[in-house]
ChimeraX commands (.cxc) that place a marker at each C-alpha (Angstrom):
marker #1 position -33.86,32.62,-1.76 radius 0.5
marker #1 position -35.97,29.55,-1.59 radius 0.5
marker #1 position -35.59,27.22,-4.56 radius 0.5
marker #1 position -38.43,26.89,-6.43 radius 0.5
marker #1 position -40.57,23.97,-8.06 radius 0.5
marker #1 position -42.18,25.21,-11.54 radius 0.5
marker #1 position -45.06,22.04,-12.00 radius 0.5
marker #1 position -45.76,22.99,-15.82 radius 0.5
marker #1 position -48.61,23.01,-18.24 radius 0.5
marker #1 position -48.98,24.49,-21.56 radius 0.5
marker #1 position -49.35,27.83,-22.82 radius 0.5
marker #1 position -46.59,30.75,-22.15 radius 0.5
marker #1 position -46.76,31.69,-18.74 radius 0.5
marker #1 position -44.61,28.89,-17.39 radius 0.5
marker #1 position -41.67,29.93,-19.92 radius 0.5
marker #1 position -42.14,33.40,-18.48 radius 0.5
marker #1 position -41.87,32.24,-14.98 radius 0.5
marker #1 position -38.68,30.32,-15.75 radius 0.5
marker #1 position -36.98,33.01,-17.44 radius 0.5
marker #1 position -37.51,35.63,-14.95 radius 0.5
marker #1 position -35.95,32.94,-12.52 radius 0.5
marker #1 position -33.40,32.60,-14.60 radius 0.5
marker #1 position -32.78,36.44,-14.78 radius 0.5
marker #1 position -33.59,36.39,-11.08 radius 0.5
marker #1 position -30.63,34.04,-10.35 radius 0.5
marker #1 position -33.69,31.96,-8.62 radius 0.5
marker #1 position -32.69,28.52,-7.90 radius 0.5
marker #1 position -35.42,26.15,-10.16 radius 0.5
marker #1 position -36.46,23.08,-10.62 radius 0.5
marker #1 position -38.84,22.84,-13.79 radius 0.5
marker #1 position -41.52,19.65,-13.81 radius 0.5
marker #1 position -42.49,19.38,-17.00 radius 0.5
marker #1 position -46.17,17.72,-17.50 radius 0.5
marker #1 position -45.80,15.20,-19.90 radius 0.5
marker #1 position -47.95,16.29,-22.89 radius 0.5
marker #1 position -48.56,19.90,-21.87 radius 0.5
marker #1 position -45.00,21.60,-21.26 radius 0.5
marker #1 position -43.58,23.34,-24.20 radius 0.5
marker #1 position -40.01,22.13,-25.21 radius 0.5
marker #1 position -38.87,25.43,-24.54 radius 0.5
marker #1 position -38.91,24.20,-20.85 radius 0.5
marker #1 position -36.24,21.55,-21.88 radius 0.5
marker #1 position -33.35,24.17,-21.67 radius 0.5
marker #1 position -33.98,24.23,-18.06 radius 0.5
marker #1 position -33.54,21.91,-15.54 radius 0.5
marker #1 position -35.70,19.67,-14.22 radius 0.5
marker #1 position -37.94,16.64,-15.34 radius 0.5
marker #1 position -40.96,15.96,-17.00 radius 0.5
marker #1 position -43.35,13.59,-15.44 radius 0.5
marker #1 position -47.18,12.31,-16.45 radius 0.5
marker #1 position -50.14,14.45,-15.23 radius 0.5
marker #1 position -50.79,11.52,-12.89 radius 0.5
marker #1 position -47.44,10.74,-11.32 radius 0.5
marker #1 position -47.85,12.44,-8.46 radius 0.5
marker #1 position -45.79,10.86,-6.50 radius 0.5
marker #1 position -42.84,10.70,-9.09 radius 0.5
marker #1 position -43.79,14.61,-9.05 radius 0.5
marker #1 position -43.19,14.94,-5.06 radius 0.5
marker #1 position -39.95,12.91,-4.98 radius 0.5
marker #1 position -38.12,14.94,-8.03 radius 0.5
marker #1 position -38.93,17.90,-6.60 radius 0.5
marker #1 position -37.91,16.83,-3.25 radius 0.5
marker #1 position -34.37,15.09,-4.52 radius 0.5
marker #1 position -34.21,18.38,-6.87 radius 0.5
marker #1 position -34.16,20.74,-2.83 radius 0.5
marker #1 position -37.32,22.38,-3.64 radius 0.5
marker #1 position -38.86,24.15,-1.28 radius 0.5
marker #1 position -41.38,25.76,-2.64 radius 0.5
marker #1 position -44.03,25.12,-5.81 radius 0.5
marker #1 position -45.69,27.26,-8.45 radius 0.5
marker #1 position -48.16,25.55,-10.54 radius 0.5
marker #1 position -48.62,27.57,-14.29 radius 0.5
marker #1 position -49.91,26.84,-17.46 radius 0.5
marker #1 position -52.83,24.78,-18.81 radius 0.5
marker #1 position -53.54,20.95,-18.53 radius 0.5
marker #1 position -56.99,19.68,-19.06 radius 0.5
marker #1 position -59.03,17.59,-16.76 radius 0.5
marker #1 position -57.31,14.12,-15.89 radius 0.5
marker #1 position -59.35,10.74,-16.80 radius 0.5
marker #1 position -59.78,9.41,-13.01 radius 0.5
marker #1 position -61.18,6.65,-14.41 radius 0.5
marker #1 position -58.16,5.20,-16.01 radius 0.5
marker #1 position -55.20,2.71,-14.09 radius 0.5
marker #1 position -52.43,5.67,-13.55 radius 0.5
marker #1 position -55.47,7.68,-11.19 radius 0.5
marker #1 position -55.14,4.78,-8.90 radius 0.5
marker #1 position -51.74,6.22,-7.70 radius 0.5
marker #1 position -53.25,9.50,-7.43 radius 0.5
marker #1 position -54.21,10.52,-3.04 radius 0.5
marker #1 position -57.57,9.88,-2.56 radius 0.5
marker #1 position -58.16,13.11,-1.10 radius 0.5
marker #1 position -57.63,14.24,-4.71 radius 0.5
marker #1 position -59.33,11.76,-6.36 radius 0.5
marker #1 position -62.29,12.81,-4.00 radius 0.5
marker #1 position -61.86,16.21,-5.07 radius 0.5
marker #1 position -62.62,15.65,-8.97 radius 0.5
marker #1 position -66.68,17.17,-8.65 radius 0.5
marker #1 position -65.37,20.98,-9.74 radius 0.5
marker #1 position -61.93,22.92,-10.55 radius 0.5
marker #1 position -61.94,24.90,-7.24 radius 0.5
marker #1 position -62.62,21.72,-5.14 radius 0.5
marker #1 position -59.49,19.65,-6.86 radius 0.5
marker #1 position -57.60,22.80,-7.29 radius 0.5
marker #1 position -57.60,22.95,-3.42 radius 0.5
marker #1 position -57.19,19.29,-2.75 radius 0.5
marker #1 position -54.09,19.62,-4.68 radius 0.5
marker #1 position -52.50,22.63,-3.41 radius 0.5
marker #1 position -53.41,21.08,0.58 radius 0.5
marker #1 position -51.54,17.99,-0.32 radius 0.5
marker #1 position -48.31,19.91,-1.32 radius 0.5
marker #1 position -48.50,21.85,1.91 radius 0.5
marker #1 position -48.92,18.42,3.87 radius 0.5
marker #1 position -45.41,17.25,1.72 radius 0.5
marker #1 position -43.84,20.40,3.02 radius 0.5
marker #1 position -43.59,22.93,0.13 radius 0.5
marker #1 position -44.66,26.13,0.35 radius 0.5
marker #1 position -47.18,27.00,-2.38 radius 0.5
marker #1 position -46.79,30.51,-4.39 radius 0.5
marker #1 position -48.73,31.91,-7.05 radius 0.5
marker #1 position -47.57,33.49,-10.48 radius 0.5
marker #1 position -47.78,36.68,-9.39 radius 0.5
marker #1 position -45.93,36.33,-6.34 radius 0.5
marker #1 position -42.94,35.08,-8.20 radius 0.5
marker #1 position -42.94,37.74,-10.32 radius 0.5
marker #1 position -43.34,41.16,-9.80 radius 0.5
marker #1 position -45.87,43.01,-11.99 radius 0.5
marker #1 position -47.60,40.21,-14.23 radius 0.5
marker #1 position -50.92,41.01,-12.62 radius 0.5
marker #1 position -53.45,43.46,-15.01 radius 0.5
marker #1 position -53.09,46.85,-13.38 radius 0.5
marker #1 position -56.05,49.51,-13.67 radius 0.5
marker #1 position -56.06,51.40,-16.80 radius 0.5
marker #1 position -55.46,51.03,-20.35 radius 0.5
marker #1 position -52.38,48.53,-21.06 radius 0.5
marker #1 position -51.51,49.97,-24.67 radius 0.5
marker #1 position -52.62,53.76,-25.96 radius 0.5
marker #1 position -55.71,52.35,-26.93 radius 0.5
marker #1 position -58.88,53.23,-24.24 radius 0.5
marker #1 position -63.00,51.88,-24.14 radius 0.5
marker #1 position -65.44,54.61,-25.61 radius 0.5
marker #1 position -68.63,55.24,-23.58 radius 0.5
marker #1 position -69.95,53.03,-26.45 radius 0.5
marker #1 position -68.36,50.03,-25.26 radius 0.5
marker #1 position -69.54,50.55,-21.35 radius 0.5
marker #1 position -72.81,48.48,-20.94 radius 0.5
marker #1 position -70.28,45.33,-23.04 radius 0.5
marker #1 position -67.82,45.69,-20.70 radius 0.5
marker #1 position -70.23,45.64,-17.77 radius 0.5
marker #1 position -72.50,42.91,-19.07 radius 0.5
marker #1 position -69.29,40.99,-19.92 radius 0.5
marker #1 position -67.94,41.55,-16.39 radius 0.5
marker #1 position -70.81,40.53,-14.97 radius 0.5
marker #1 position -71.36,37.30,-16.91 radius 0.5
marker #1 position -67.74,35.88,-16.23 radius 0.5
marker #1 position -67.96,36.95,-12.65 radius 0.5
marker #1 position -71.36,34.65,-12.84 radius 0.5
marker #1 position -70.04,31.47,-14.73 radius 0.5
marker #1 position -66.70,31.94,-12.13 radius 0.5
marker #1 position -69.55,31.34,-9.38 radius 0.5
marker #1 position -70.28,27.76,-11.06 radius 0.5
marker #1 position -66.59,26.87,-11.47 radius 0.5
marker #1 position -67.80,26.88,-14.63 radius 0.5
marker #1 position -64.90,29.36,-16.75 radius 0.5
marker #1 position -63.18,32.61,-16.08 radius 0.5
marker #1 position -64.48,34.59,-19.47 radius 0.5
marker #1 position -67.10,35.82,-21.31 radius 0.5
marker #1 position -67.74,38.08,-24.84 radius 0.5
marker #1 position -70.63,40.81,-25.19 radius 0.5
marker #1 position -71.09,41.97,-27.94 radius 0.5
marker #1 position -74.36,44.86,-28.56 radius 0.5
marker #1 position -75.57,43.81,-25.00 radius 0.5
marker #1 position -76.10,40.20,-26.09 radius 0.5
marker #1 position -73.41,37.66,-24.58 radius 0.5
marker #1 position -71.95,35.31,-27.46 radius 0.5
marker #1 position -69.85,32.84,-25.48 radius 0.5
marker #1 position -69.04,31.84,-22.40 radius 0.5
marker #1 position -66.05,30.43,-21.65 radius 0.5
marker #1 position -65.81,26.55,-20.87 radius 0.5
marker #1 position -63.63,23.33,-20.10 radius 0.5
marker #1 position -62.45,24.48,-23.69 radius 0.5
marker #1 position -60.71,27.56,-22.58 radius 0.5
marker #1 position -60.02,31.10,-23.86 radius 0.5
marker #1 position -58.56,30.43,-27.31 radius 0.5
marker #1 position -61.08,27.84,-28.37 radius 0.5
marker #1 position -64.09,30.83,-26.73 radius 0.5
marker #1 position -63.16,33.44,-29.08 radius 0.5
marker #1 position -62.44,31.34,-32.35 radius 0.5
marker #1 position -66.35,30.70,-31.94 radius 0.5
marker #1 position -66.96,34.39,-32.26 radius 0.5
marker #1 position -67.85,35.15,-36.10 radius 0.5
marker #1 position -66.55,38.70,-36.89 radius 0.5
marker #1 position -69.12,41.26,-37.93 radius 0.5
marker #1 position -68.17,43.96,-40.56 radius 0.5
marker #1 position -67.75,46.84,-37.96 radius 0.5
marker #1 position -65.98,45.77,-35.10 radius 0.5
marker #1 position -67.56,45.77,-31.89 radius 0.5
marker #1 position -67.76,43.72,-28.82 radius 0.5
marker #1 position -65.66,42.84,-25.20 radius 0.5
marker #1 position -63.83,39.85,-23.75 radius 0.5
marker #1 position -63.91,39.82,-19.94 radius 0.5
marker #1 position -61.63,37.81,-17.69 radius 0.5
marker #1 position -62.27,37.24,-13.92 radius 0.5
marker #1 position -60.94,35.45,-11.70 radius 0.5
marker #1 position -63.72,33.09,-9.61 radius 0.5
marker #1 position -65.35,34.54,-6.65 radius 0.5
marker #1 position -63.55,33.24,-3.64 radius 0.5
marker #1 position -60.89,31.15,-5.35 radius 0.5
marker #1 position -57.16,30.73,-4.06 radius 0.5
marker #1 position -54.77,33.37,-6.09 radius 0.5
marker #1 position -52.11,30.61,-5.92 radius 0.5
marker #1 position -53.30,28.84,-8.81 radius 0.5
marker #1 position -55.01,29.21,-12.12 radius 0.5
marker #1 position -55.72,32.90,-12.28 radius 0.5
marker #1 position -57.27,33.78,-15.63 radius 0.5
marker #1 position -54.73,35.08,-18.02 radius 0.5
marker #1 position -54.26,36.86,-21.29 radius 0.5
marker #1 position -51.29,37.60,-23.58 radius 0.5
marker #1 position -50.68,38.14,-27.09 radius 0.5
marker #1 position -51.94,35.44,-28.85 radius 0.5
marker #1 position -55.70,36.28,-26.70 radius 0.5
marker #1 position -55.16,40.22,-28.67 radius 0.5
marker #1 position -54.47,38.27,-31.87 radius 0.5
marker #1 position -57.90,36.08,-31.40 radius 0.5
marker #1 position -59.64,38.97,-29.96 radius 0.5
marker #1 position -58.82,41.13,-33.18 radius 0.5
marker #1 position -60.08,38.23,-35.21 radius 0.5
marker #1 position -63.12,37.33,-33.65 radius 0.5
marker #1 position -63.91,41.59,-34.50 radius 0.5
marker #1 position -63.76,42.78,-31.11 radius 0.5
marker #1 position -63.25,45.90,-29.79 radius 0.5
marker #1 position -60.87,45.33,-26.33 radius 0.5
marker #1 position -60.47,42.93,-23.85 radius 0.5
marker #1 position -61.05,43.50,-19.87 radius 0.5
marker #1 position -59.69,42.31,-17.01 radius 0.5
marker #1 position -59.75,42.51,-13.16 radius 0.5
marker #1 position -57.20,44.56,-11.59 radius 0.5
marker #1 position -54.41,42.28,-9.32 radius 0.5
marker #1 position -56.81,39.07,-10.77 radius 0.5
marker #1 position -55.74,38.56,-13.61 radius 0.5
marker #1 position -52.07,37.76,-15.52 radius 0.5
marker #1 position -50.85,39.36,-18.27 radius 0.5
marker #1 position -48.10,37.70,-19.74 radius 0.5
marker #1 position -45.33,39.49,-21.79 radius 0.5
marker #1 position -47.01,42.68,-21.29 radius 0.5
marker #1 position -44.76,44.75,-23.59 radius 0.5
marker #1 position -45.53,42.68,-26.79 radius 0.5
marker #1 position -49.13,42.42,-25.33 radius 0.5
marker #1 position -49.19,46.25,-25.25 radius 0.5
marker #1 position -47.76,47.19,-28.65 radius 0.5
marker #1 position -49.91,43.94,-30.22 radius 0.5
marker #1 position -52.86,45.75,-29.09 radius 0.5
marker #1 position -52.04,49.08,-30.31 radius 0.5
marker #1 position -51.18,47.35,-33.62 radius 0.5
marker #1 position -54.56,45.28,-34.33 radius 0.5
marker #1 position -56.26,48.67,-32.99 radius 0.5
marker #1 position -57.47,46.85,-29.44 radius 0.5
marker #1 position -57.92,48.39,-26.13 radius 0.5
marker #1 position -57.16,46.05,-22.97 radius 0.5
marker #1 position -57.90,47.82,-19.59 radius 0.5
marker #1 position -58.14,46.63,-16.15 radius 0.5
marker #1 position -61.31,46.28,-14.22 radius 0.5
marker #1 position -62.33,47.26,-10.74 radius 0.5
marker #1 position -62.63,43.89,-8.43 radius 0.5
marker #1 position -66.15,43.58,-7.56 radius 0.5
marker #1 position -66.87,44.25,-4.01 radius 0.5
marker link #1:1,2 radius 0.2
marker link #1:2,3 radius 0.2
marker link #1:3,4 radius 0.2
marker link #1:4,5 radius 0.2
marker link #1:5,6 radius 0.2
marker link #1:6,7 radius 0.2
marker link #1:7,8 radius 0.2
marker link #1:8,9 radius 0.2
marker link #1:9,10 radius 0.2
marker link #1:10,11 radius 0.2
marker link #1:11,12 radius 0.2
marker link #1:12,13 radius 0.2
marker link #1:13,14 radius 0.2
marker link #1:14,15 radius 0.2
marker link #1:15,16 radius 0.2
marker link #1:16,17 radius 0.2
marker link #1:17,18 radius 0.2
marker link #1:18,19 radius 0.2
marker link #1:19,20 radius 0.2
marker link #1:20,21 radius 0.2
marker link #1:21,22 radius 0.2
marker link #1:22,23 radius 0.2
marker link #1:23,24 radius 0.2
marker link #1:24,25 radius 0.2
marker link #1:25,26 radius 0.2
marker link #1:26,27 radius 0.2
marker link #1:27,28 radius 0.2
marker link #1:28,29 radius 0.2
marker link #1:29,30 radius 0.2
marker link #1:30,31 radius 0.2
marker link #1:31,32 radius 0.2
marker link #1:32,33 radius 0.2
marker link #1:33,34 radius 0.2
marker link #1:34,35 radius 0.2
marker link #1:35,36 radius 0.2
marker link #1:36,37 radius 0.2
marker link #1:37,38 radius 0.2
marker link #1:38,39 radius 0.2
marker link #1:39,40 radius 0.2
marker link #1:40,41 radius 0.2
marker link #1:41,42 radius 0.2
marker link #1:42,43 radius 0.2
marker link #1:43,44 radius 0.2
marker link #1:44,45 radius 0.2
marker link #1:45,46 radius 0.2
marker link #1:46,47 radius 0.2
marker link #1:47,48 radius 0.2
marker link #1:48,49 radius 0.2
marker link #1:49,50 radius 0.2
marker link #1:50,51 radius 0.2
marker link #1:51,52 radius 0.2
marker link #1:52,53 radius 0.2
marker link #1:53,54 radius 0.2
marker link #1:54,55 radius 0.2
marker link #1:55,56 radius 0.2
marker link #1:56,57 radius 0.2
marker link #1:57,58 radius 0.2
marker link #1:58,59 radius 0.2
marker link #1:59,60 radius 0.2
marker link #1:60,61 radius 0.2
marker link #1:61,62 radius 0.2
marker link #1:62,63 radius 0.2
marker link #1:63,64 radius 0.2
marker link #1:64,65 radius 0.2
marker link #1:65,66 radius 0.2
marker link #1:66,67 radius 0.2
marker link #1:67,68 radius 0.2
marker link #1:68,69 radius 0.2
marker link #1:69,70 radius 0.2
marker link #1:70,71 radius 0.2
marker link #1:71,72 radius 0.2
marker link #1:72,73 radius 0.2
marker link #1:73,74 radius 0.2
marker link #1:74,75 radius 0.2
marker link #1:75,76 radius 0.2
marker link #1:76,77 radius 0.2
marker link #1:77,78 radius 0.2
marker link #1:78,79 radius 0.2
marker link #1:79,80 radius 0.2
marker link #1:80,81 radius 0.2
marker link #1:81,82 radius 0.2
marker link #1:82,83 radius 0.2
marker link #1:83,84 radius 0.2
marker link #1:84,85 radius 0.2
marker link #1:85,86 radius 0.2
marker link #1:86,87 radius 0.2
marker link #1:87,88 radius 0.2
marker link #1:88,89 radius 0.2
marker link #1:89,90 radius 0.2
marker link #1:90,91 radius 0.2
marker link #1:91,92 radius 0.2
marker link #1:92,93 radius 0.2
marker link #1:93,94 radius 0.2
marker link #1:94,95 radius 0.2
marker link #1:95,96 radius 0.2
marker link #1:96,97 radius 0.2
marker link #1:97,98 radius 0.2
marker link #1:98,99 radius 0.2
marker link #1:99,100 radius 0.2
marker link #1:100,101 radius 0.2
marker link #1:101,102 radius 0.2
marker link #1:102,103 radius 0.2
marker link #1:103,104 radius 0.2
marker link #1:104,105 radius 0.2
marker link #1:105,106 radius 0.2
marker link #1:106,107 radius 0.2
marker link #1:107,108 radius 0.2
marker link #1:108,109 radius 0.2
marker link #1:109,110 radius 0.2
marker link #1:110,111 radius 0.2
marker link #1:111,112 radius 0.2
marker link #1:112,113 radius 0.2
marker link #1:113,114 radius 0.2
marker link #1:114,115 radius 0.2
marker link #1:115,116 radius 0.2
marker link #1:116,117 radius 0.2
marker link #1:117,118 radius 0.2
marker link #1:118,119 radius 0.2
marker link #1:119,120 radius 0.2
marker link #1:120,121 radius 0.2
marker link #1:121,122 radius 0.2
marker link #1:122,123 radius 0.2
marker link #1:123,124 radius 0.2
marker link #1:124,125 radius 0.2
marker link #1:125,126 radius 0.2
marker link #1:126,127 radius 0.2
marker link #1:127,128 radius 0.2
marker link #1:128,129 radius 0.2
marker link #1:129,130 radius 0.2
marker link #1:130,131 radius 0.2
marker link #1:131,132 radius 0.2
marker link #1:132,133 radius 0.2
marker link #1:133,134 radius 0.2
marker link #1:134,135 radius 0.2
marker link #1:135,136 radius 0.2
marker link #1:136,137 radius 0.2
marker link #1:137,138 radius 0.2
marker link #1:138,139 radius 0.2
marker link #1:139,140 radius 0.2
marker link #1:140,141 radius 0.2
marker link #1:141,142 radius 0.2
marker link #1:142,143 radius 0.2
marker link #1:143,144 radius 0.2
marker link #1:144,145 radius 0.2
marker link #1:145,146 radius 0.2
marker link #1:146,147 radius 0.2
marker link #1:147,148 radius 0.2
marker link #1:148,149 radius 0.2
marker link #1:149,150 radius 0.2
marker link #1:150,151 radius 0.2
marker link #1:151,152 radius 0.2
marker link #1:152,153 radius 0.2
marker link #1:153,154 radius 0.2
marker link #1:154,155 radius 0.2
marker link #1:155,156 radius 0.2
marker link #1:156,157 radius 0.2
marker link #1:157,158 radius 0.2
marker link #1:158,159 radius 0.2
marker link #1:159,160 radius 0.2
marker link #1:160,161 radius 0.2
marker link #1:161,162 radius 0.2
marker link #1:162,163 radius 0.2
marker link #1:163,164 radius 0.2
marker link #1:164,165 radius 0.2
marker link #1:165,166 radius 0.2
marker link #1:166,167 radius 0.2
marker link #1:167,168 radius 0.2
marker link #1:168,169 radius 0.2
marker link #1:169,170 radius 0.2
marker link #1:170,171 radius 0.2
marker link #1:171,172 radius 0.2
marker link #1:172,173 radius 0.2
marker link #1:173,174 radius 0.2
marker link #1:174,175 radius 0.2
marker link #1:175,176 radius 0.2
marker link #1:176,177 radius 0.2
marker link #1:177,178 radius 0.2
marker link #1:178,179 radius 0.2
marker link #1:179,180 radius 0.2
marker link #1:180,181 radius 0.2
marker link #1:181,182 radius 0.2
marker link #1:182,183 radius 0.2
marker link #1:183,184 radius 0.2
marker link #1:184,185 radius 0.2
marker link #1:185,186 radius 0.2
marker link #1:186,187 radius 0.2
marker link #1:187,188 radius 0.2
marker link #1:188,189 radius 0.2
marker link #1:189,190 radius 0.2
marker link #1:190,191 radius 0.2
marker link #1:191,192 radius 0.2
marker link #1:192,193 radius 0.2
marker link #1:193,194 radius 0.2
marker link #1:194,195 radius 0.2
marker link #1:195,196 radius 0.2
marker link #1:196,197 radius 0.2
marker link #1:197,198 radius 0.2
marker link #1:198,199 radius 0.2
marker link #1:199,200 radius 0.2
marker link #1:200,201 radius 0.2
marker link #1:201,202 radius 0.2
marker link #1:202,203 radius 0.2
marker link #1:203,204 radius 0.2
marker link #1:204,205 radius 0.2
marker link #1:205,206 radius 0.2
marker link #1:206,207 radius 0.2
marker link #1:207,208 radius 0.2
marker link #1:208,209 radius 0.2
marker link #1:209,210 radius 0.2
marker link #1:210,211 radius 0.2
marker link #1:211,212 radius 0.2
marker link #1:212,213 radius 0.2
marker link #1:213,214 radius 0.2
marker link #1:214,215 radius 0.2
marker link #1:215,216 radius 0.2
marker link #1:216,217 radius 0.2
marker link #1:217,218 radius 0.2
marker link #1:218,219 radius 0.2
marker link #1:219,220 radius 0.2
marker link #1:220,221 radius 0.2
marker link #1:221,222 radius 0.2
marker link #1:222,223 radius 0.2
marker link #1:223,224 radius 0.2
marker link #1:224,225 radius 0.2
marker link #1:225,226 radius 0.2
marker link #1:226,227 radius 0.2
marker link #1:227,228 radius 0.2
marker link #1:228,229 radius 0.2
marker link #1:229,230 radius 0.2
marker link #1:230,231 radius 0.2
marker link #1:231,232 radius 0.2
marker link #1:232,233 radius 0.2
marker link #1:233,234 radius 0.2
marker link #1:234,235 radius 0.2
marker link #1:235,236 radius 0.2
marker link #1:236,237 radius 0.2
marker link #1:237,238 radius 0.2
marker link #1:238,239 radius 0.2
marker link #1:239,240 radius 0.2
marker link #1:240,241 radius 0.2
marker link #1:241,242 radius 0.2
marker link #1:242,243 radius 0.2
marker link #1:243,244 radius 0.2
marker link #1:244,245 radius 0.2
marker link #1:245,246 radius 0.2
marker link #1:246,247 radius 0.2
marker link #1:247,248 radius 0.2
marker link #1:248,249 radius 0.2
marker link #1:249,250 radius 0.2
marker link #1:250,251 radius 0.2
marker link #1:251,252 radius 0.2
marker link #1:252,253 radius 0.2
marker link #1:253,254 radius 0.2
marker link #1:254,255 radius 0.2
marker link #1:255,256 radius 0.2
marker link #1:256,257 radius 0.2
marker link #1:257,258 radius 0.2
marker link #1:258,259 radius 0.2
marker link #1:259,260 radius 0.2
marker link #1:260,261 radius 0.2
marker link #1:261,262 radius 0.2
marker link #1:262,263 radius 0.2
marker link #1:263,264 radius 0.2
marker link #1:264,265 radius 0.2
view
């Protein structure tokens, strides 16, 4: 079992990751990002580093006997303008235009330092949405044309590396989702007095799975519930679901369906 290089961000997914290595028995290095890892990462071992160190990043992991890398969690866009971008490749720093473009530069530069590149879902089993309702909670033909139009409209703003997500709500889209992310999206959705309304997530047409697939847990049910929607959607094998247990019985709870989506052919 190869050992494995966990380069994290924010948000919950990388703690997942590093657990189920730990239950795994997986040999792991964790590299914090400075500013973005939660401290919950510090009971494991490993380093953090700045966003721009990227070659501090390449020689822990390499003195650590990594052999492979998994990049999870969020980090927003790095200032390339300031002194520590310098340091950065220039094939990366030639990249910056769009998401997808650096995305790649960065993942292409690993592979040229020898590490083999996996995705979330390839280290663990099962954290992809699966078709179907997640909780006991399922769309009424009511919420159909929302979930289509919302579909649709995150599938679109994917297209312009714009976001992964959008919110319909009575066939009129109320946010798109942004640099901002998920969490900021639906805390601009005012509730109505009867709920109503779908959150889509897709993953961008023609983007690597290794990296920054669009992802949902609990705390996207809480905001969905709160922002007075009805569910949340998701592309089957495209999207993460993280703790899906507590993601399941939050739903069922706040009274929210989450289901996953057919991939667009």
């Amino acid at each position: 079992m190869r050992k494995l290089g966990l380069i994290a961000g924010g948000g919950g997914l990388p703690i997942a990751l590093a657990r189920h290595c730990g239950a795994a028995e997986r040999p792991l290095f964790v590299l914090r990002l400075a500013g973005f890892a939660s401290p919950a990462l510090d009971a494991f071992a490993g380093e953090t580093r700045g966003l721009l160190d990227f070659a501090g990043g390449v020689l822990a992991l390499k003195y650590a006997g990594c052999e492979a890398v998994c990049f999870a969690g969020t980090v927003t866009r790095p200032d390339f303008a300031s002194a520590e971008a310098a340091n950065l490749p220039t094939e990366i720093v030639a990249a910056r235009g769009g998401d997808d473009a650096l995305l790649s530069a960065v993942l292409a530069r690993f592979e040229a330092e020898g590490f083999a590149v996996e995705g979330a879902h390839e280290v663990m089993d099962a954290l992809t949405m699966s078709a179907g309702a997640l909780g006991s909670l399922s769309p009424s033909a009511a919420d159909a044309a929302d979930i289509a139009r919302a579909l649709r409209v995150a599938r679109a703003v994917g297209a312009l590396d714009v976001g992964q997500g959008a919110v319909s709500r009575d066939g009129v889209v109320l946010a798109v989702e942004a640099q901002e992310g998920t969490d900021a999206m639906l805390r601009r959705v005012a509730p109505t007095e009867l709920r109503s309304g779908v959150l889509a997530k897709a993953a961008k047409p023609g983007q690597d799975l290794r990296v920054d697939l669009p992802t949902i847990g609990s705390a996207t049910v809480r905001l969905a519930a709160a922002a007075g929607l009805r569910g949340i959607v998701g592309e089957v094998g495209r999207v993460l679901v993280i703790d899906r247990e507590e993601t399941a019985r939050l739903a069922d709870e706040l009274d929210l369906f989450v289901v996953g989506a057919p991939v667009e052919p």
